[in-house]
C-alpha positions as CSV (number, residue, x, y, z in Angstrom):
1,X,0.8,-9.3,18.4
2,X,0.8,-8.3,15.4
3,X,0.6,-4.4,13.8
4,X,0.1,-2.8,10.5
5,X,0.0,1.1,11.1
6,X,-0.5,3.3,7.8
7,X,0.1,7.0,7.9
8,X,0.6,9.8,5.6
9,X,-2.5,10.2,4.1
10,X,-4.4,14.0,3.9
11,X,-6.0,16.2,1.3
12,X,-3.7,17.1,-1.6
13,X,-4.9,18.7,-4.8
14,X,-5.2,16.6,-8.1
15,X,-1.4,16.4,-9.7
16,X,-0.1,16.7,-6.2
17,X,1.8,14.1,-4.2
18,X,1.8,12.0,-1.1
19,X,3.9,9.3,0.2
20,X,2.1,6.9,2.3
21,X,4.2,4.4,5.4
22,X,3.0,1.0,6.9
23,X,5.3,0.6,9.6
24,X,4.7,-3.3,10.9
25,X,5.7,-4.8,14.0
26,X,5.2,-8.4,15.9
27,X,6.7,-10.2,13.2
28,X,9.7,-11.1,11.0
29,X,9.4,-8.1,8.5
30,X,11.7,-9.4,6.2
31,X,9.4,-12.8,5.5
32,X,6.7,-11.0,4.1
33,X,5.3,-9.3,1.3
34,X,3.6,-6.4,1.6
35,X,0.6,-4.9,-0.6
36,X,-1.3,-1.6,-0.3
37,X,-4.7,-1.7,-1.4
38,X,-7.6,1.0,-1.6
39,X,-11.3,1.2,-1.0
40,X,-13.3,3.9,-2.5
41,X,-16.7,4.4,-1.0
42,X,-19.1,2.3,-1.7
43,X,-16.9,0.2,-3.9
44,X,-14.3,-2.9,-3.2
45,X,-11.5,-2.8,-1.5
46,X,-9.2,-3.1,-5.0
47,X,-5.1,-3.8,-5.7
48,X,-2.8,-1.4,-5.9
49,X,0.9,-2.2,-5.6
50,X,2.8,-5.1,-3.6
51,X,6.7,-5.7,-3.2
52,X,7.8,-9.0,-2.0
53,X,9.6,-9.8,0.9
54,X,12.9,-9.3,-0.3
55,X,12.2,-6.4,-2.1
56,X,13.0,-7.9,-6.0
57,X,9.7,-7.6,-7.2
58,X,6.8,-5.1,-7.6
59,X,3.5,-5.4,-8.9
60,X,1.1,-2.4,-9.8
61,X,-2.7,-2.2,-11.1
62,X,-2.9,-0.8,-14.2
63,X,-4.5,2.3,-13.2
64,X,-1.1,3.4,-10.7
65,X,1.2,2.1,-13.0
66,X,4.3,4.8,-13.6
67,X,2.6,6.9,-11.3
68,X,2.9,5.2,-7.8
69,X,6.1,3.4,-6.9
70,X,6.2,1.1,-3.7
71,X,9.3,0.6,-1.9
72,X,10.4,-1.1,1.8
73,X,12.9,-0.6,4.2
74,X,13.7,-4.0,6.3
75,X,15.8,-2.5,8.7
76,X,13.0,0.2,9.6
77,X,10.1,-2.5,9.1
78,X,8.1,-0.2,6.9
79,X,6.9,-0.4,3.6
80,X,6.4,3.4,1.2
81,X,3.8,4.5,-1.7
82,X,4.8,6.9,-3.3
83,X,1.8,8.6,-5.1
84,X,2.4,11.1,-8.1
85,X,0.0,13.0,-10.4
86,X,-2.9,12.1,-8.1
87,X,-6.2,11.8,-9.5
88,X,-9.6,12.6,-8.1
89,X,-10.0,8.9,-8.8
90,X,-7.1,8.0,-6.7
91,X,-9.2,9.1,-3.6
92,X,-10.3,6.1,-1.1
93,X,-8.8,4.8,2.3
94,X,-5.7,2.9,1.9
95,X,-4.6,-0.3,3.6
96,X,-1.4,-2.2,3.6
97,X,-1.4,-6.0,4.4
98,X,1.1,-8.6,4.7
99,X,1.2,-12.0,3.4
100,X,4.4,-14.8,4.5
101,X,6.9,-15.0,2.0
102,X,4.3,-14.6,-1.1
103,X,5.3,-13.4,-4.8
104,X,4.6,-9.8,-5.4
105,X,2.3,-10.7,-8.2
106,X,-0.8,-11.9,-5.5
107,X,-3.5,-9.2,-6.4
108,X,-6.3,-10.9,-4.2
109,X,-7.1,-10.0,-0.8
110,X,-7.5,-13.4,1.0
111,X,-3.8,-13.9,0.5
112,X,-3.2,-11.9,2.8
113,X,-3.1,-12.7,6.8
114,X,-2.8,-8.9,8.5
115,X,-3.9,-5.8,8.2
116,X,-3.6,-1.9,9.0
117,X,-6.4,0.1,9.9
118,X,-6.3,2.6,6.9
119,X,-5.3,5.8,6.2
120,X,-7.6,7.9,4.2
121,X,-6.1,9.5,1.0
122,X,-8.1,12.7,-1.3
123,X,-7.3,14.0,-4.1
124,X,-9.8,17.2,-5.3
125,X,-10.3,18.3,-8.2
């Protein structure tokens, strides 16, 4: 079976910091890439950083970019987000997925196959 489990989220001031896990289990870690998206409320569920399965690539949204650095252990099976300067923007719950040996650059969410249950990020003003 299967498991995507985010943590690290909380309530941090805006310019503050957090550093988000997804810590996966039930399959071969090291064939997949791994995204984190973010859904604010009452909006979609929207891209935010993905590192492929080998860890030579990363991909960021525009709105994260130089802020937010994403990052993977294999021997640990657990992707990181680093999240910098925090906006109040930046607030939503967070969700990593994981899709079989795809390129970092895949920015849509049917590509990919599991999922965590969230972990909910704020960032006040």
């Amino acid at each position: 079976q299967v498991r995507l489990v985010e943590s690290g989220g909380g309530l941090v001031q805006a310019g503050g910091s957090l550093r988000l896990s997804c810590a996966a289990s039930g399959l071969t870690f090291s064939t997949y890439t791994i995204a984190w998206f973010r859904q604010a409320p009452e909006k979609e569920r929207e891209f935010v950083a993905s590192i492929s399965w080998n860890g030579g690539s990363t991909y960021y949204a525009d709105s994260v970019k130089g802020r937010f650095t994403i990052s993977r252990d294999n021997a640990k099976n657990t992707v990181y987000l680093q999240m910098n300067s925090l906006k109040p923007e930046d607030t939503a719950v967070y969700y990593c997925g994981a899709n079989y040996y795809g390129t970092a650059g895949l920015t849509g969410e049917a590509h990919y196959s599991y999922w965590g249950q969230g972990t909910q990020v704020t960032a006040s003003s």
